[in-house]
LUMKOLVEX-317836 format. One record per residue (C-alpha): residue number from 1; residue in three letters; y, z, x. Coordinates in Angstrom, 3 decimals, padded with zeros to 6 digits, m for minus. Layout:
BEGIN
REC  resi  resn        c2        c3        c1
REC   NUM   ALA         Y         Z         X
...
This chain:
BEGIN
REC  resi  resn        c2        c3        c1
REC     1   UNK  m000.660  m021.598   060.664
REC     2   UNK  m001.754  m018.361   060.219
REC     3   UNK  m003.120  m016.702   056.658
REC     4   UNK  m003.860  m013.050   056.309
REC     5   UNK  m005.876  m011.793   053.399
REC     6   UNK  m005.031  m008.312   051.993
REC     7   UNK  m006.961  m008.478   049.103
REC     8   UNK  m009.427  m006.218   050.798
REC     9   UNK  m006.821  m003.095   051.213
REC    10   UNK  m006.359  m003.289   047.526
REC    11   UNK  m008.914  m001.684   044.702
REC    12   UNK  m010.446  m004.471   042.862
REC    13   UNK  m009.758  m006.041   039.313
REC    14   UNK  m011.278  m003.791   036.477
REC    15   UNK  m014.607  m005.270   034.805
REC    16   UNK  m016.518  m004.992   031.563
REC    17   UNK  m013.495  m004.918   029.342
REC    18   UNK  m016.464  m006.648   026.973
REC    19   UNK  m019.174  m003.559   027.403
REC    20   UNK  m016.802  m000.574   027.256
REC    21   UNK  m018.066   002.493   026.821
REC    22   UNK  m021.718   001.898   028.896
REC    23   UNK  m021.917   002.981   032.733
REC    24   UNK  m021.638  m000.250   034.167
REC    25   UNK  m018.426  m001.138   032.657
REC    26   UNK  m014.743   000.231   034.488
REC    27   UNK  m013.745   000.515   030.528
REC    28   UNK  m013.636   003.931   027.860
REC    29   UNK  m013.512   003.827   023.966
REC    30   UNK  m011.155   006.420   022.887
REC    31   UNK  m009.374   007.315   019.700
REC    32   UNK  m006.735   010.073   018.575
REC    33   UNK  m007.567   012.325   016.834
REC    34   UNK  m007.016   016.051   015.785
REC    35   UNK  m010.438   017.532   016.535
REC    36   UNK  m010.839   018.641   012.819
REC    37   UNK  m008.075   021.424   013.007
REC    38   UNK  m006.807   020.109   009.853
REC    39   UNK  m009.604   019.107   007.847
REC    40   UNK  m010.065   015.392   008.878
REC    41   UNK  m013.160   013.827   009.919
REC    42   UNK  m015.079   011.250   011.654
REC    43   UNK  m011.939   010.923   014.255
REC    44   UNK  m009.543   009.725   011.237
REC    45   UNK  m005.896   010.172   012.009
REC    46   UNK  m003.696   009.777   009.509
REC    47   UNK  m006.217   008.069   007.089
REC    48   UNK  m007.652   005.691   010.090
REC    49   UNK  m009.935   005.451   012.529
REC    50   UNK  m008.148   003.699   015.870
REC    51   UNK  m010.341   003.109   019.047
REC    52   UNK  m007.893   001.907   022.458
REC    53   UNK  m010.355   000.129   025.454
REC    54   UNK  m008.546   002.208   028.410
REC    55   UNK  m009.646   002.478   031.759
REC    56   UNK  m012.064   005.111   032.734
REC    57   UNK  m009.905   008.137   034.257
REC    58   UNK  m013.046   008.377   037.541
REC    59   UNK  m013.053   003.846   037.919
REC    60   UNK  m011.301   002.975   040.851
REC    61   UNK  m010.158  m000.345   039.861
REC    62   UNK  m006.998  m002.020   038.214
REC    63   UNK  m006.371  m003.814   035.284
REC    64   UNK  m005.375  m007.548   035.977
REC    65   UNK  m002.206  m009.543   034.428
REC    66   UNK  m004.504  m011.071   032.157
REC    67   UNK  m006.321  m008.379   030.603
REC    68   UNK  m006.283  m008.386   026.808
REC    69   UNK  m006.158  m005.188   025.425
REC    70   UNK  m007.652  m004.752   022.311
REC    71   UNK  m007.117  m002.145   019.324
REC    72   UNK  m009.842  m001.360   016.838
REC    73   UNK  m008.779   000.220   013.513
REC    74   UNK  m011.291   001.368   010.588
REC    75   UNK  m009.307   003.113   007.391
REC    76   UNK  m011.065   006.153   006.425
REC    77   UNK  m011.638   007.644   003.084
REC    78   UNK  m009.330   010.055   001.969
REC    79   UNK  m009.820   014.105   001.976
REC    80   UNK  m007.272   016.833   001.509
REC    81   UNK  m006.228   016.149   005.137
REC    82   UNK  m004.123   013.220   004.109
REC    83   UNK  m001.808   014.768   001.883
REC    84   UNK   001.034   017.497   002.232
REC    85   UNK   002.715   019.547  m000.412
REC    86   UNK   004.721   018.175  m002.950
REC    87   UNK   008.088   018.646  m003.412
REC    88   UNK   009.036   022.298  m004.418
REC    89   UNK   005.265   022.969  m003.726
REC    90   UNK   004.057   025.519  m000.471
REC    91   UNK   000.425   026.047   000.645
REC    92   UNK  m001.030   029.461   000.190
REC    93   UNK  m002.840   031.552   002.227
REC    94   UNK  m006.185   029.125   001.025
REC    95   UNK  m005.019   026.032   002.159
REC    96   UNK  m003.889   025.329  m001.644
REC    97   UNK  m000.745   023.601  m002.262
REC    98   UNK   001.414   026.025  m005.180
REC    99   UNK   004.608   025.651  m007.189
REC   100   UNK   007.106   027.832  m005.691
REC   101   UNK   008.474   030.611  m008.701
REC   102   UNK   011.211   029.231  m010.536
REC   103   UNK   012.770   031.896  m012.786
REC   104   UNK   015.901   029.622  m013.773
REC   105   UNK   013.616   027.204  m014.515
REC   106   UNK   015.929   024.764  m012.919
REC   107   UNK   013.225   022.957  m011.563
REC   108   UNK   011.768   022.048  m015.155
REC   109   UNK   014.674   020.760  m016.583
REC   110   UNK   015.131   018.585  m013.568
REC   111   UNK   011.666   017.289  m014.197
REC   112   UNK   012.323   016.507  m017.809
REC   113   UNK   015.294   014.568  m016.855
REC   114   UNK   013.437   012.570  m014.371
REC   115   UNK   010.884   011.668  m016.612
REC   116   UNK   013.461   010.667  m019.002
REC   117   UNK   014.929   008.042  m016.322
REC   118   UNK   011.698   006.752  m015.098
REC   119   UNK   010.429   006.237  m018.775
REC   120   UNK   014.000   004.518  m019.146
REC   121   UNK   013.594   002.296  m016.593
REC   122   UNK   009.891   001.316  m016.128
REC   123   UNK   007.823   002.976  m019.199
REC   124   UNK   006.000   005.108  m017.765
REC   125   UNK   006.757   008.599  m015.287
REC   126   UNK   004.233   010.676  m012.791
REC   127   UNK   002.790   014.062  m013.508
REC   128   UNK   002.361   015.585  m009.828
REC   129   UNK  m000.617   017.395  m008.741
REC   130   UNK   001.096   019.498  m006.380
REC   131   UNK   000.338   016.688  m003.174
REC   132   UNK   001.966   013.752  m001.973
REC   133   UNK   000.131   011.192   000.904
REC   134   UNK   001.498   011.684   004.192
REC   135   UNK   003.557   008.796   004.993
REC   136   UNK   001.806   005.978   006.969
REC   137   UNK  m001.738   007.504   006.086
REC   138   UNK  m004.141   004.619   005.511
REC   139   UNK  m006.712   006.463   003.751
REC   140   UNK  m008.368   004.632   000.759
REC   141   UNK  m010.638   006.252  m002.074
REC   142   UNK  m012.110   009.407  m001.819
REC   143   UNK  m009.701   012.739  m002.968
REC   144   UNK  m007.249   012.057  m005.106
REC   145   UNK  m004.431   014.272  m005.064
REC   146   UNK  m001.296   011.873  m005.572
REC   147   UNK   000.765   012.261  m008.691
REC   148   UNK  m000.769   010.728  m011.716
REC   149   UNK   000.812   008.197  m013.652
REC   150   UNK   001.410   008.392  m017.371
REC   151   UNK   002.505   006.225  m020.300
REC   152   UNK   005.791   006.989  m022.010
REC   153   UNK   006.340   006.849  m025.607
REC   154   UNK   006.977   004.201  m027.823
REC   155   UNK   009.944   004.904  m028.877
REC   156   UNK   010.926   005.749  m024.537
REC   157   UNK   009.729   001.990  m024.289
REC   158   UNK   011.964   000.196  m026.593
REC   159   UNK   014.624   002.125  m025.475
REC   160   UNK   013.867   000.823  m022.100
REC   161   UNK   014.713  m002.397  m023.402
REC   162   UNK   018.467  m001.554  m024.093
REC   163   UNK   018.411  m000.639  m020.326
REC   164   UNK   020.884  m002.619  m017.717
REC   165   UNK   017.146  m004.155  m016.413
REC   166   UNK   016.089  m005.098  m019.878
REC   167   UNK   019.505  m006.658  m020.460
REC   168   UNK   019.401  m008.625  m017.777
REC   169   UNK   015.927  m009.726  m018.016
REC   170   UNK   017.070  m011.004  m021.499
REC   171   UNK   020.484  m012.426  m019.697
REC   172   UNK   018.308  m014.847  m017.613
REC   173   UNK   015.687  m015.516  m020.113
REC   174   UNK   018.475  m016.708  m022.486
REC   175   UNK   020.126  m018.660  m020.193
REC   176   UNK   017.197  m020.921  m019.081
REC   177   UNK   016.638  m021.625  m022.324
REC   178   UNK   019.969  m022.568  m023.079
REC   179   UNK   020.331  m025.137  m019.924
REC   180   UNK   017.032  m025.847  m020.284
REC   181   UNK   016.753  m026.683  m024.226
REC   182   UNK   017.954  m030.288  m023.621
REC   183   UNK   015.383  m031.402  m021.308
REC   184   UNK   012.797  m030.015  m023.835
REC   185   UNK   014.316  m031.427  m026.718
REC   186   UNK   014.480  m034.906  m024.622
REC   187   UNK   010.384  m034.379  m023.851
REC   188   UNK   009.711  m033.998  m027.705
REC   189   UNK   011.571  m037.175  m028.474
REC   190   UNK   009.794  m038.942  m025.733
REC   191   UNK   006.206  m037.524  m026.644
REC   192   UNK   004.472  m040.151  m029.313
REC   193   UNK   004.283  m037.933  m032.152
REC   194   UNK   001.235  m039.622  m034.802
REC   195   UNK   002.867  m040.212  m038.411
REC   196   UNK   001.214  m037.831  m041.046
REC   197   UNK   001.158  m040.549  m043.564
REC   198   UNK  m001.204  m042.769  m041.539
REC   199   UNK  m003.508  m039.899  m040.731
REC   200   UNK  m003.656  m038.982  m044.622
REC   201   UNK  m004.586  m042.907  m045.492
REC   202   UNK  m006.883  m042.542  m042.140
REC   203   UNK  m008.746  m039.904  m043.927
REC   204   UNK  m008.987  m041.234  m047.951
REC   205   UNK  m010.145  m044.444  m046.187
REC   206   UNK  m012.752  m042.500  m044.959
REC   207   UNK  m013.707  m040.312  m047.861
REC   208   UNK  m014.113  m043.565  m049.997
């Protein structure tokens, strides 16, 4: 029997997945990122900071079947960077998100009715600040610029009540009790409930 090896015409197996980064390893760390053309910092992309183990582009070496990769993500705090305009809201020749002119006001009577729904349904509404967070951004603390949540009035909350969510809040609430009452009714009877008569001649026998 013969056996020929050919492992030698082949590159060999990529090493120091473990020490990436340093010169004696065939591994990089590298992360997306926008190179702070639009504000962001420390290598954040879209509110995080995520670092890839990749092969250096100059190692002459492959990766193996059984090589793990392994992702490294840090959330960032949040600057401007992570937000975009609102709706019906443009960015100015500063950067600055601004309402767009509405000389119908069309878009204030919307907003009025909106709040009047939300405040229907949930008791509260949002007051924007002109910004939204981009969706998927992971940023946490920091600016911010998403719309601010506010209170609704009492008399917006009880109507809330009369909603179809209140009612049927108050549907199922109602009907536990109602297939429930007998099984309650059966623990009181079971419970040993002390006679107030004894505990009154409990208490003169004590006081004499």
């Amino acid at each position: 029997m013969i056996t020929l090896d050919f492992s030698g015409l082949h590159e060999p197996i990529c090493k120091g997945v473990d020490s990436a980064g340093k010169e004696n390893s065939d591994f990089e760390l590298w992360s997306p990122h926008d190179d702070g053309r639009h504000g962001s910092n420390d290598k954040c992309f879209l509110g995080q900071q995520v670092t890839y183990i990749r092969r250096k582009q100059d190692a002459e070496c492959f990766n193996g079947e059984d090589l793990e990769r392994v992702t490294m993500r840090v959330p960032c705090v949040c600057t401007e960077a992570d937000y975009e305009c609102d709706m019906n809201y443009v960015r100015n020749k500063a950067g600055k998100c601004e309402l767009l002119p509405d000389p119908l006001d069309k878009w204030k009577g919307r907003k009025l009715v909106e709040q009047e729904e939300d405040c229907a349904l949930e008791g509260y509404y949002y007051i924007t600040q002109g910004y939204r967070k981009i969706p998927g951004n992971k940023c946490y603390g920091g600016v911010q610029l998403e719309p601010v949540k506010k209170a609704c009035t009492s008399m917006a909350w009880i109507s809330s009540l009369f909603n179809l969510k209140g009612m049927l809040i108050a549907a199922v609430v109602g009907a536990v009790l109602f297939y429930a009452w007998p099984i309650i009714e059966m623990i009181i009877l079971v419970l040993p409930i002390p006679d107030p008569r004894s505990s009154l001649e409990k208490a003169k026998d004590l006081a004499t």
